[in-house]
LOBAKE-947486 format. One line per 8 residues: number of its first residue (from 1); their letters; for each residue x, y, z of N, C-alpha, C. Coordinates in steps of 0.2 Angstrom, whole numbers, plus 5000, padded with zeros to 4 digits. Each point is the difference from the previous one (the first is absolute). Last residue first. Layout:
N
NUM	a	X:Y:Z:X:Y:Z:X:Y:Z; ...
This chain:
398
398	xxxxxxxx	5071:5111:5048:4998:5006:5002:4993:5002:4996; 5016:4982:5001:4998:4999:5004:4995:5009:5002; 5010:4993:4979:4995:4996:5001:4997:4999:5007; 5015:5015:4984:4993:5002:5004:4996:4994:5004; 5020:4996:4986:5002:5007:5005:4994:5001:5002; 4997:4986:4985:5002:4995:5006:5004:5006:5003; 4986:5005:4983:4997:4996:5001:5002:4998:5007; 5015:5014:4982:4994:5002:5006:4994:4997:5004
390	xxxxxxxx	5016:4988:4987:5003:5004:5005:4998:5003:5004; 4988:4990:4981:5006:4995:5003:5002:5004:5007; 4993:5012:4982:4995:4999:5006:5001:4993:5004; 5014:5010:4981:4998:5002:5007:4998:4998:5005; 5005:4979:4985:5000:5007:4997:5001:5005:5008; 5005:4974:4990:5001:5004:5004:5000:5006:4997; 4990:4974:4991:5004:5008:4999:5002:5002:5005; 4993:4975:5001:4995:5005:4998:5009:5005:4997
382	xxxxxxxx	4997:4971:5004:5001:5007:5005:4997:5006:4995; 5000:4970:5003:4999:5004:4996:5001:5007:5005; 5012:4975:4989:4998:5006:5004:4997:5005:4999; 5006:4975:4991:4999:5003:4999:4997:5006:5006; 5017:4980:4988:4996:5001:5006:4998:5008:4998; 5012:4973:4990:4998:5010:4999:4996:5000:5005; 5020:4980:4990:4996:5003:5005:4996:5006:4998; 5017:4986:4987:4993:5000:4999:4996:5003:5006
374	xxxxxxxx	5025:5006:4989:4996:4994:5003:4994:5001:4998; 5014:5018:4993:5004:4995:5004:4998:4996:5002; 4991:5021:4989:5001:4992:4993:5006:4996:5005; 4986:5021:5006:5009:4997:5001:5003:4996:4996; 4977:5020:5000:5003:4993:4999:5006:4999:5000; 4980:5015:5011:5010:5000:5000:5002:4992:4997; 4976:5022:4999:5002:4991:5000:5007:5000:4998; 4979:5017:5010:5008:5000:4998:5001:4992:5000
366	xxxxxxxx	4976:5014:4999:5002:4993:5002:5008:4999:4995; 4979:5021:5011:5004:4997:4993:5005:4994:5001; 4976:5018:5004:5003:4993:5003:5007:5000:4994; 4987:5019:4998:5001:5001:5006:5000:4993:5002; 5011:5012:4979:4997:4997:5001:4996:4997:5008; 5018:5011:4988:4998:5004:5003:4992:4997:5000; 5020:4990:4993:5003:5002:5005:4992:5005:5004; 5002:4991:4977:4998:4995:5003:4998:5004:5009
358	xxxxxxxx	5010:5013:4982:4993:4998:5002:4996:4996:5003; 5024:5001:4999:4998:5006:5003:4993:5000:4999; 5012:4983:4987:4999:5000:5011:4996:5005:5003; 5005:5004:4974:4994:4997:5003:4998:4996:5006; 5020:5014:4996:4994:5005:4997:4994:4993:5000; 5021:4990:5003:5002:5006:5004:4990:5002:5001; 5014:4984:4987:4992:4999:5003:4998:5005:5001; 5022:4992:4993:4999:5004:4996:4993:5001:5001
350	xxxxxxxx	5013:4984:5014:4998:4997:4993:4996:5006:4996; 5024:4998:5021:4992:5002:4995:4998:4997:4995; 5015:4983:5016:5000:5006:4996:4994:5004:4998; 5003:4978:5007:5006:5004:5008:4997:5008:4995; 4988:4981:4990:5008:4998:5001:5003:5006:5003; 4980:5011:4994:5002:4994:4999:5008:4998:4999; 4979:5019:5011:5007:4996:4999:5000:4994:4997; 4980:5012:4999:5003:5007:5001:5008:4998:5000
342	xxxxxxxx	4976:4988:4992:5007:4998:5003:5004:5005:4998; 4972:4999:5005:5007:5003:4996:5007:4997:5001; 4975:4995:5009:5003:4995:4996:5006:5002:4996; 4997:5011:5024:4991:4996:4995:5005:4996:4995; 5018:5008:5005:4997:5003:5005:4992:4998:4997; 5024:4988:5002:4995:5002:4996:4996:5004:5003; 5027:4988:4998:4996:5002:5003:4993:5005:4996; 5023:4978:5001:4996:5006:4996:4995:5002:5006
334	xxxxxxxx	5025:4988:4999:4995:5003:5003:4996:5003:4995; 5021:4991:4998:4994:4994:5000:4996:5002:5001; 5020:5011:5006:5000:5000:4993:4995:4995:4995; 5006:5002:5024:4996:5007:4998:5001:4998:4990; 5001:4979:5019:5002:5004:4994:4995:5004:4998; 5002:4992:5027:4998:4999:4992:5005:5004:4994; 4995:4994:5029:5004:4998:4993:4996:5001:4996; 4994:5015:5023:5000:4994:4996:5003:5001:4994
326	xxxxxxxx	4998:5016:5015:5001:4997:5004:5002:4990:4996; 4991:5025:4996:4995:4995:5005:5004:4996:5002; 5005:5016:4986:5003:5002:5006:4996:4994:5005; 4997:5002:4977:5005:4998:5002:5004:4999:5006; 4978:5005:4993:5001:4994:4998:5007:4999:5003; 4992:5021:4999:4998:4998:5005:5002:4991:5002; 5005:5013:4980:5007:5001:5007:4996:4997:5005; 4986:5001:4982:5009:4994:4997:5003:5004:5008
318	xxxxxxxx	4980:5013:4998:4999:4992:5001:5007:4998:4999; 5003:5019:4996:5000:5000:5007:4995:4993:5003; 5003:5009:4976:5007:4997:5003:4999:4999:5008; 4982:5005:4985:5000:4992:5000:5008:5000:5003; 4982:5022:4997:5005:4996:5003:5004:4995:5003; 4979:5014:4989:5001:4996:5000:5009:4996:5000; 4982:5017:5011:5006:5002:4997:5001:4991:4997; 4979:5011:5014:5002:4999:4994:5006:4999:4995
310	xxxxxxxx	4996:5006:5022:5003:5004:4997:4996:4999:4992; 4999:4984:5018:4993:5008:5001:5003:5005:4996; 5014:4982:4998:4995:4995:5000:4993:5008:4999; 5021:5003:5009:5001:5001:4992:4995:4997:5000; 5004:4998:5020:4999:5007:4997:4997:5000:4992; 5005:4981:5011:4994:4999:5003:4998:5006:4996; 5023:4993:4999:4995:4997:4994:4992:5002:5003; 5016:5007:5015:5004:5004:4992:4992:4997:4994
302	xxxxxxxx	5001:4991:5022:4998:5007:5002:4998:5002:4991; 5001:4976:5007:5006:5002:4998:4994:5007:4999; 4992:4979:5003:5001:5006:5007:5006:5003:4997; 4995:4984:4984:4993:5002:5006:4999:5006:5003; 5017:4988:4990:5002:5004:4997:4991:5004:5001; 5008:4983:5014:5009:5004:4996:4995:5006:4997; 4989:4980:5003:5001:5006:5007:5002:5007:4999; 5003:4983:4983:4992:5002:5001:5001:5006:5004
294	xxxxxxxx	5018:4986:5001:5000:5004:4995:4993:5003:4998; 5001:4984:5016:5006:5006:5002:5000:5005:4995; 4988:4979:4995:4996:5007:5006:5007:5004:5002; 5006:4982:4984:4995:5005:4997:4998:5004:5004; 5015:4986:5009:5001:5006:4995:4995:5003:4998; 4995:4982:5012:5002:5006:5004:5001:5003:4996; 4994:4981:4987:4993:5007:5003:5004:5004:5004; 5016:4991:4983:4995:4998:5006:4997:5004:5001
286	xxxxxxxx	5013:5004:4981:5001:4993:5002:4995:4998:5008; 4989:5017:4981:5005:5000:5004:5004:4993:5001; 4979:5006:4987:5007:4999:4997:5006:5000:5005; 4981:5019:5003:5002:4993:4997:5004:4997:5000; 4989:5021:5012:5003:5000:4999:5001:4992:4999; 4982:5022:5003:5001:4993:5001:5009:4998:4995; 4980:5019:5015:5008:5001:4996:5000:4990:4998; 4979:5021:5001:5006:4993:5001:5003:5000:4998
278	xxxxxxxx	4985:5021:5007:5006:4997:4999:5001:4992:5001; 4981:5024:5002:5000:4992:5002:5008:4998:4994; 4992:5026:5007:5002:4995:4995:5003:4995:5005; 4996:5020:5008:4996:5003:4996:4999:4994:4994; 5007:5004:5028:5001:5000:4995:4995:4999:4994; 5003:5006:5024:4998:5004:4995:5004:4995:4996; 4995:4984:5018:5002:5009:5000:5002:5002:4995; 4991:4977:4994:5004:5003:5000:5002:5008:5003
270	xxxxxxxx	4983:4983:4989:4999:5005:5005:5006:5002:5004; 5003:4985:4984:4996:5005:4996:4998:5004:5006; 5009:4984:5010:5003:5003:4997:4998:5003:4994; 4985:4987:5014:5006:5004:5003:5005:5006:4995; 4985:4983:4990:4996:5005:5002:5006:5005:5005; 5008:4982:4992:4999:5004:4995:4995:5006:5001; 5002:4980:5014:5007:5006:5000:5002:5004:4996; 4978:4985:4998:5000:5005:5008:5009:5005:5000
262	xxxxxxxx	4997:4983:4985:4995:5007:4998:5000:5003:5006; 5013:4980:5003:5005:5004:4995:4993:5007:4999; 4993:4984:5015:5004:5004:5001:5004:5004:4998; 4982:4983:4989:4999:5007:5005:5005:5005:5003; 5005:4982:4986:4998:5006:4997:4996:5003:5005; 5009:4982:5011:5004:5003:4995:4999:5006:4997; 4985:4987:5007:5002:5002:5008:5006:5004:4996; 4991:4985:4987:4995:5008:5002:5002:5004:5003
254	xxxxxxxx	5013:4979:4995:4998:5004:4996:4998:5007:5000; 5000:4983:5016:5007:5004:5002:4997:5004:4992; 4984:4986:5002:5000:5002:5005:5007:5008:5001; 4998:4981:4985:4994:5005:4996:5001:5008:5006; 5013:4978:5003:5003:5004:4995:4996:5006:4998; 4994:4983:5018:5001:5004:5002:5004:5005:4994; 4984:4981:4998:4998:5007:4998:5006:5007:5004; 5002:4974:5003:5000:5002:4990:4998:5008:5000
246	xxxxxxxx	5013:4991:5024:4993:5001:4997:5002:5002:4990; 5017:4999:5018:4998:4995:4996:4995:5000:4998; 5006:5016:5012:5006:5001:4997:4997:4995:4992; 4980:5004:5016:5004:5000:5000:5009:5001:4995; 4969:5006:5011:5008:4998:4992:5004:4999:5004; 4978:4994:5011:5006:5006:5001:5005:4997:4994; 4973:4995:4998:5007:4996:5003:5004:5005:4997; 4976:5011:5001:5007:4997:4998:5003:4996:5001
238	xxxxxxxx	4984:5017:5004:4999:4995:5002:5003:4993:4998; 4999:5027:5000:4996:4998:4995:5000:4991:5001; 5008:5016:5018:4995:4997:4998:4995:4999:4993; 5025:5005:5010:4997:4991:5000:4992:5000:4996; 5017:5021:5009:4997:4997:5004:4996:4994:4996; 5023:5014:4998:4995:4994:4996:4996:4997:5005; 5018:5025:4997:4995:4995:5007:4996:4994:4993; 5023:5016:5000:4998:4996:4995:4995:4999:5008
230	xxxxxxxx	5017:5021:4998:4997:4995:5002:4996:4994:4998; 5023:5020:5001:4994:4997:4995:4998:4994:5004; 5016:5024:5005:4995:4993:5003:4995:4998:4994; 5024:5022:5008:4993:4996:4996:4997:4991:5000; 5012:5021:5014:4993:4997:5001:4997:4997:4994; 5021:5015:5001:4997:4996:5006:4995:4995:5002; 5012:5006:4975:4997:5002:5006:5001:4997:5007; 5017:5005:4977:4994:4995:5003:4999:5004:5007
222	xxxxxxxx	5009:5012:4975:4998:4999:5008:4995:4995:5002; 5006:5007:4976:5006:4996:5006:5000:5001:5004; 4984:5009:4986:5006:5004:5000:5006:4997:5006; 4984:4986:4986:4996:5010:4998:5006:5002:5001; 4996:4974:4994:5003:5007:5005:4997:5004:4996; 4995:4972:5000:5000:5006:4999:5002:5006:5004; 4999:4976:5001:5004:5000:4995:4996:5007:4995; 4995:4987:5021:5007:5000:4999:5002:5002:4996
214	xxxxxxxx	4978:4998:5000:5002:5006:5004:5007:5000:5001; 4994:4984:4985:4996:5003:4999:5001:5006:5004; 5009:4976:5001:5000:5003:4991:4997:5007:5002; 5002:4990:5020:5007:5001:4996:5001:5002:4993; 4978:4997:5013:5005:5006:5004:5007:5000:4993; 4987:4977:4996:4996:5008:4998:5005:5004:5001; 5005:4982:5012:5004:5002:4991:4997:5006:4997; 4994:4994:5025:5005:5004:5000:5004:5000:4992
206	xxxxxxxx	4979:4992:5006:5001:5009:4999:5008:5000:5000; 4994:4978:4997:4998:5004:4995:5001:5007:5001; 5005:4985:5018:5005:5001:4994:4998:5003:4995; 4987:5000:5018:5005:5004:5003:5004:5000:4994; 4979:4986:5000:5000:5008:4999:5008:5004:5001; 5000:4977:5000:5001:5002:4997:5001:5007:4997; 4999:4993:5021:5005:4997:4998:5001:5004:4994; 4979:4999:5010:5002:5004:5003:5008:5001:4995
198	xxxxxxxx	4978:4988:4988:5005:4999:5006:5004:5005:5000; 4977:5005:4990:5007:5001:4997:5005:4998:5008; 4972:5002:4988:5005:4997:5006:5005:5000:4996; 4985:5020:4993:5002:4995:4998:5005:4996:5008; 4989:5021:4997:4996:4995:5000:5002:4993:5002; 5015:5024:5001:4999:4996:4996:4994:4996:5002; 5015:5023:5001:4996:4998:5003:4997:4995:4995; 5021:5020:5004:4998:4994:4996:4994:4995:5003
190	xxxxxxxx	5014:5026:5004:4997:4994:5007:4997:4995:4992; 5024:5021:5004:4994:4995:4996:4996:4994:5003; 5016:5024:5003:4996:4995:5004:4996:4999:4994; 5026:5010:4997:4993:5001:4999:4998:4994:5007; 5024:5006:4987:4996:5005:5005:4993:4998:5001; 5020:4984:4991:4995:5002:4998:4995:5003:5004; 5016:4985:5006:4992:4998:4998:4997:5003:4994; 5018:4999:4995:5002:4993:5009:4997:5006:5005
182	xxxxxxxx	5004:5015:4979:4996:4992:4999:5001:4999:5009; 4993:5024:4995:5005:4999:5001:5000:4991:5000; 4986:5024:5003:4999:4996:4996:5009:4995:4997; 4990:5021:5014:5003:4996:5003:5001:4995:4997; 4979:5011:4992:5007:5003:5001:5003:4994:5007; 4980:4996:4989:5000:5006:4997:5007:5003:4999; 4980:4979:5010:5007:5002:5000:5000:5003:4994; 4981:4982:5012:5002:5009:4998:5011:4999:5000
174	xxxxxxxx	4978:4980:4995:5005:5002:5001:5000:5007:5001; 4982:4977:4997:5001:5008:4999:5010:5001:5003; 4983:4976:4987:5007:5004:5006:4998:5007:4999; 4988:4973:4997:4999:5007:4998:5007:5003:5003; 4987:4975:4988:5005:5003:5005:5001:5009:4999; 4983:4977:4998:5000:5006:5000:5009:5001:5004; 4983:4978:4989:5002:5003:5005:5003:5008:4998; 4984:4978:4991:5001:5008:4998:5002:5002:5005
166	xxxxxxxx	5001:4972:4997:4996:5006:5002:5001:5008:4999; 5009:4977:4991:4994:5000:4997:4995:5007:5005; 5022:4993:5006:4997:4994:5001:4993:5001:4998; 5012:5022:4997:5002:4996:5006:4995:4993:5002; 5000:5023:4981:4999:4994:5003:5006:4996:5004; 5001:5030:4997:5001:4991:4999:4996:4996:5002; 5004:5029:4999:4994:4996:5000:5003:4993:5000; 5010:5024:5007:5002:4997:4995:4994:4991:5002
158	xxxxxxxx	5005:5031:5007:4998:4991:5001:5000:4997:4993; 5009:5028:5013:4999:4993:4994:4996:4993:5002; 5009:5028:5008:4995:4995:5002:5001:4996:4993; 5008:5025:5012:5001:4995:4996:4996:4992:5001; 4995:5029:5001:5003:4995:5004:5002:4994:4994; 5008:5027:4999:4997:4995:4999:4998:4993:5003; 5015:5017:5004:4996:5005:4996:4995:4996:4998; 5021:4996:5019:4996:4997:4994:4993:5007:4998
150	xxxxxxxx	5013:5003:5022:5002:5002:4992:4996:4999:4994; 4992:4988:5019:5006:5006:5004:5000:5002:4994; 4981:4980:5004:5003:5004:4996:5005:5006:5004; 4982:4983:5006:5008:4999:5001:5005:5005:4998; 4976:4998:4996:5002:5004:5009:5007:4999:5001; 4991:4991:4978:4999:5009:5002:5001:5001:5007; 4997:4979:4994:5006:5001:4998:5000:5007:4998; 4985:4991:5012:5005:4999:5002:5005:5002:4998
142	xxxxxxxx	4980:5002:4990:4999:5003:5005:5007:5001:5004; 4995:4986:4982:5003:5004:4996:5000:5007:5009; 4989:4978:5002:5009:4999:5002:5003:5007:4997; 4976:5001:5011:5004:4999:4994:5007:4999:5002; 4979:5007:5018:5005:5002:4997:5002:4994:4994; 4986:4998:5020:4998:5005:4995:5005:5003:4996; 5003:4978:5011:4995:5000:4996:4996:5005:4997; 5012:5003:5023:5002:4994:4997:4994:5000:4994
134	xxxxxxxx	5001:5015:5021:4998:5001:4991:5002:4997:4995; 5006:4998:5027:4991:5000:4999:4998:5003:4991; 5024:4997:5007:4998:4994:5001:4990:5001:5000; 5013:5022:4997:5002:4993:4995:4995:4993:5000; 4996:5018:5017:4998:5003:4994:5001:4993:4995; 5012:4997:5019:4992:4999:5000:4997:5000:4996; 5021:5009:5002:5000:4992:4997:4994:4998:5001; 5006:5025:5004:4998:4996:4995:5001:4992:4999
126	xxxxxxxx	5006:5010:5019:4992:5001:5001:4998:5002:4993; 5025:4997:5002:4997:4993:5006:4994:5003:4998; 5012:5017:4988:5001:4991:5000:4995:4997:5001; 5006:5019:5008:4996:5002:4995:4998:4994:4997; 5015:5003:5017:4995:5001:5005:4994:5002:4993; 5022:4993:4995:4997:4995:5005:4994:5004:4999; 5020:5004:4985:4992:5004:5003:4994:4997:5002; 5031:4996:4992:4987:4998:5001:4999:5003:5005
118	xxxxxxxx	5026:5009:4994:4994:4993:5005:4993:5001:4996; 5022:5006:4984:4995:5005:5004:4997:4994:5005; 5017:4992:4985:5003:5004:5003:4994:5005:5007; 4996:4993:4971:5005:4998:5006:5003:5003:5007; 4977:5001:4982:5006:5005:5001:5004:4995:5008; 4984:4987:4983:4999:5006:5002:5005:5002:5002; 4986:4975:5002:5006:5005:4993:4999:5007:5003; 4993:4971:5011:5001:5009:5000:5003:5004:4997
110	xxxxxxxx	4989:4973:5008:5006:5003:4995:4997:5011:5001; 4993:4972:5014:5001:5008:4999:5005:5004:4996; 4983:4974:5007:5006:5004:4998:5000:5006:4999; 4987:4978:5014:4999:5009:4998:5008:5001:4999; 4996:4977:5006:4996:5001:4996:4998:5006:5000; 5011:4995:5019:5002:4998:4996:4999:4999:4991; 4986:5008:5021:5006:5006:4998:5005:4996:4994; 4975:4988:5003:5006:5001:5002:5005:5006:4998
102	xxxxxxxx	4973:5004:4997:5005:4996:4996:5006:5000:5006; 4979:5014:4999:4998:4994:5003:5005:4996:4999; 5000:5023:4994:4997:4996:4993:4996:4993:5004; 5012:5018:5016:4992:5002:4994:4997:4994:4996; 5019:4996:5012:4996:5000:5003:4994:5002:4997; 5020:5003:4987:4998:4993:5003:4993:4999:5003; 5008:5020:4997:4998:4997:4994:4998:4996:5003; 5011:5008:5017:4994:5004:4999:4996:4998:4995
94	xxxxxxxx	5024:4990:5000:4995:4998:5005:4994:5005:4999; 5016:5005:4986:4998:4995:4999:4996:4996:5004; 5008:5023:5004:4994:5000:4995:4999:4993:5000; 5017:5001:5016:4994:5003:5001:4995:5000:4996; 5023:4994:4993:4996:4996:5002:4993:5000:5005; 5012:5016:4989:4997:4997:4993:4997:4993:5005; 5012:5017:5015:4994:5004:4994:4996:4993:4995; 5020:4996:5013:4995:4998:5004:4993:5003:4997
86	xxxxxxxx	5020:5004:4989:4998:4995:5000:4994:4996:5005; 5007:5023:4999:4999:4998:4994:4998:4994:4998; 5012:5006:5019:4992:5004:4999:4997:4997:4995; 5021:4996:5002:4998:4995:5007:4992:5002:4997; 5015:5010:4981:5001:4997:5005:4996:4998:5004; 4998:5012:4979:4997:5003:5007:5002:4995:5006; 5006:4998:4973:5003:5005:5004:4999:5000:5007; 4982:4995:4985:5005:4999:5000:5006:5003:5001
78	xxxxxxxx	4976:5001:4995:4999:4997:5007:5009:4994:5000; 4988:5017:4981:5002:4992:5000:5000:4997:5005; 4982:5017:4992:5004:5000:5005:5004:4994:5000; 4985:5008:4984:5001:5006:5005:5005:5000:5004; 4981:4981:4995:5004:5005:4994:5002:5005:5005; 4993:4972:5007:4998:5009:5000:5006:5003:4994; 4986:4972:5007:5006:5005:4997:4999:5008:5001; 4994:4971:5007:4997:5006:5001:5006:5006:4997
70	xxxxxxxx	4988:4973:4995:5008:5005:5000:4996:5005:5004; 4993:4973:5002:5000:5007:5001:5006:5003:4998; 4999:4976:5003:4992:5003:4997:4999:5009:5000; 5024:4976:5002:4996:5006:5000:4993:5001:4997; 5023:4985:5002:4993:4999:5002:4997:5007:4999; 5024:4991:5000:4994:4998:4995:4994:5000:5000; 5020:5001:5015:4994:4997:5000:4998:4997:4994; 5016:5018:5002:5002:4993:5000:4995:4995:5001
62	xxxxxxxx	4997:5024:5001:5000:4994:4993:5001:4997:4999; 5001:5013:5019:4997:4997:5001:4998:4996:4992; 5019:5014:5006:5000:4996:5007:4993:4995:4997; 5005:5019:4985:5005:4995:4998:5000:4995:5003; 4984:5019:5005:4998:4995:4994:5006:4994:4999; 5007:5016:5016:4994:4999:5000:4998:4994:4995; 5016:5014:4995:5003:4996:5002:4995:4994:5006; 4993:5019:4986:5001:4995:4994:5005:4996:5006
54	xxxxxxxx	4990:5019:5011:4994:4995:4997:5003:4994:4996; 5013:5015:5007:4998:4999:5007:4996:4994:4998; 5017:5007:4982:4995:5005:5002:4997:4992:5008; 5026:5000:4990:4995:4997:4998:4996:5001:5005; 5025:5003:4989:4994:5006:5006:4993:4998:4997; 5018:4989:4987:4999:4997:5007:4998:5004:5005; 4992:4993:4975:5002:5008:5004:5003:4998:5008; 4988:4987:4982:5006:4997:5001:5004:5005:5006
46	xxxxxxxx	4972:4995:4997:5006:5005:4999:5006:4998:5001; 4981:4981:4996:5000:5008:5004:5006:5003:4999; 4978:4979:4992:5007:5002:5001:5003:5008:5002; 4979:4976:5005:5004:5008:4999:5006:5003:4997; 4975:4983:5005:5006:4999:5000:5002:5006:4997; 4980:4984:5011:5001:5005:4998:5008:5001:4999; 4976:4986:5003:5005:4998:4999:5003:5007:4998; 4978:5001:5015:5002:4999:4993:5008:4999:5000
38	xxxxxxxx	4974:5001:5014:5010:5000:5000:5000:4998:4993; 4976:5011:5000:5005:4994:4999:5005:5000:5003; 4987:5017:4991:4995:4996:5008:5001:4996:5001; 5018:5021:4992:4998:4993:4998:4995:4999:5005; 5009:5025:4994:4998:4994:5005:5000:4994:4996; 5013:5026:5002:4996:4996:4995:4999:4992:5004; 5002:5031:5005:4998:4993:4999:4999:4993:4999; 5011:5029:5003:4996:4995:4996:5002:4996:5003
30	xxxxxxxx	5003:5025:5000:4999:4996:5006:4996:4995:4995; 5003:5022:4993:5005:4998:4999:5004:4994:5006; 4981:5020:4984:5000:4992:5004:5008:4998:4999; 4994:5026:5003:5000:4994:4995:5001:4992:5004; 5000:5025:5010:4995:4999:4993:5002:4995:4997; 5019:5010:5018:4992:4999:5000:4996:4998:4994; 5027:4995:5004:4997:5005:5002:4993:4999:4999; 5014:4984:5008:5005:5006:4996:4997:5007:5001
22	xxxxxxxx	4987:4981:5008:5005:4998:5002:5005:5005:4998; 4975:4996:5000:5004:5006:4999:5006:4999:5003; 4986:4986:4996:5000:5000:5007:5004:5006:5001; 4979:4989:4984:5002:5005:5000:5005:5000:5008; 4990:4977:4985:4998:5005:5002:5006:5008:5003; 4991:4972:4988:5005:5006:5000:4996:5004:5004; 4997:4973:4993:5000:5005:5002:5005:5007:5002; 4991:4972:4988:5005:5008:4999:4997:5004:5004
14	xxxxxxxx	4999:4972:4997:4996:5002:5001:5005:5007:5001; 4999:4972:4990:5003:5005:5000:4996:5009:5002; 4992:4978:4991:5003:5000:5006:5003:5004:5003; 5002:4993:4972:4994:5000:5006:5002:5000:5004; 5013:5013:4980:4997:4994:5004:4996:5000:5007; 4999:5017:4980:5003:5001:5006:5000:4993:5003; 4991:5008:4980:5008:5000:5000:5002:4999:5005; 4977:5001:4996:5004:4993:4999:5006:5001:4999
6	xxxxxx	4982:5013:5016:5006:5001:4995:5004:4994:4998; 4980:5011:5017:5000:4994:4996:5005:5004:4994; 5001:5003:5027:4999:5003:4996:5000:4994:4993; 4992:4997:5026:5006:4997:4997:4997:5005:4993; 4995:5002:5025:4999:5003:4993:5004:4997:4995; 4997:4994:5029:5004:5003:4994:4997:4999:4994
């Protein structure tokens, strides 16, 4: 194996893609990713309780913590297909397996694509060769192009840390475009580290990261079938494994943090048609839940998604979002801002009107809902809703 020279990419780690025309012909869309290490590994997945062939798969063997191998395809979520479908994802896992030299236990399988259609066994099975024999000719940017369904773009990040005076590495890609939806949040995300990170740990960290960060964005309030984040820390920067109690595990969840939160920023900027990255952050509440209700609240709210691609600067359909969320407060306490305009103050117009609207046409803009009820905030991020919104996902199977 070819190991590609990129210090973004922690050590050990080895990519291959290739073509299995799962949906349709001309594009990689058959990937790889390997450790030359068992690696400590750990997951979060789909709240969706129609959960894909592959993502109930991945749920039986994370319990371990163990892992050296993802294998993934575009095209197809391998959901829905019942008895077949699931003896489908366990057949690739073995065939890998075998290729790589590895335990079936140690090969994961995730899947994105159109629900409902069977794999395309007989095209499948006589590319896992292709895969496992081209370990090393590809890029993780490789990967995160073969994952792609919608996305218009791939997504990739890494973030560099000392760990007991050594340069370790953490990287992620992620696809997701539509379906976009929190608890998980429609997407595949694979995170790849050097660094030794107890099993335990790893599993607490990704699960605060997920929670700040994929949990806590929409497009159009559909959760999927198949979404799956995965962490693998194969060790070999040569560490003592962090732990909870380690002095460097605070530097660790950090990164792990601002990677997740870029990577769901990359999601939704890439949002099906949409034309404008959105935060909504909402202060001052009496509790973080309030605070995300009313985020949520006013996230997924159709009315404020329109006005947003209208340009309309329409701060009464945030105050109703607020309201209907569900939570205590005084409207009459309420300010709201669009960038730095305060278009409400105290429950009321603040005569802004004419410079929101500039704000408003800006292609990021950050709603801020202060409640002046406590001290909580939390912040969400979701896009616009335009045409192509529609036309993206009426055509998607055709």
């Amino acid at each position: 194996m070819k190991k590609l020279p990129d210090k973004k990419i922690p050590q050990g780690f080895f990519f291959s893609v290739t073509e299995a025309a799962i949906k349709k012909p001309g594009r990689k869309d058959f990937a790889l990713i390997f450790s030359e290490v068992e690696s400590a590994i750990a997951g979060t997945f789909t709240t969706n309780r129609v959960k894909a062939a592959p993502v109930q798969l991945c749920i039986k063997k994370i319990a371990s913590g163990r892992g050296q191998a993802i294998i993934i395809n575009s095209g197809n979520a391998n959901a829905c297909t019942g008895k077949q479908g699931a003896k489908d994802a366990r057949d690739i896992v073995a065939v890998a397996s075998k290729q790589l030299g590895i335990g079936i236990g140690l090969t994961y399988i995730c899947s994105t694509g159109v629900i409902g259609t069977p794999m395309p066994m007989q095209r499948i099975l006589p590319t896992i060769g292709h895969l496992a024999g081209g370990l090393g000719n590809a890029s993780f940017d490789d990967v995160a192009g073969a994952i792609m369904t919608t996305d218009t773009f791939p997504k990739i990040t890494s973030r560099r840390i000392k760990i007991q005076g050594k340069q370790g590495v953490i990287a992620g890609i992620c696809k997701g475009a539509g379906m976009i939806a929190p608890n998980m949040a429609t997407m595949l995300c694979f995170i790849l580290t050097d660094i030794a990170v107890e099993k335990k740990t790893l599993h607490a960290a990704l699960k605060s990261a997920v929670g700040k960060s994929f949990n806590r964005i929409t497009i159009d309030g559909d959760t999927s079938t198949n979404d799956t984040a995965l962490i693998m820390a194969n060790g070999m920067l040569d560490n003592k494994p962090v732990t909870k109690n380690s002095s460097e595990f605070p530097a660790f969840q950090k990164a792990l943090d601002e990677l997740t939160y870029e990577l769901s920023r990359l999601i939704v900027k890439d949002g099906e048609g949409a034309t404008k990255l959105v935060e909504v952050v909402v202060k001052n509440a009496k509790t973080e839940k309030d605070a995300q209700r009313a985020a949520m609240a006013i996230a997924n709210s159709s009315l404020v998604k329109t006005a947003i691609y209208g340009n309309d600067a329409n701060w009464g359909r945030i105050m109703a979002a607020v309201g209907y969320s569900g939570i205590i407060f005084n409207q009459e306490k309420a300010d709201v801002y669009f960038n730095k305009v305060k278009v409400v103050k105290n429950g009321i117009m603040n005569k802004k009107d004419r410079e929101a609207t500039e704000e408003m046409k800006k292609k990021e803009l950050k709603i801020t809902v202060d409640l002046h009820a406590g001290k909580a905030s939390v912040k969400v991020l979701t896009c616009d809703l335009t045409e192509d919104y529609i036309r993206i996902n009426a055509e998607y199977r055709t």
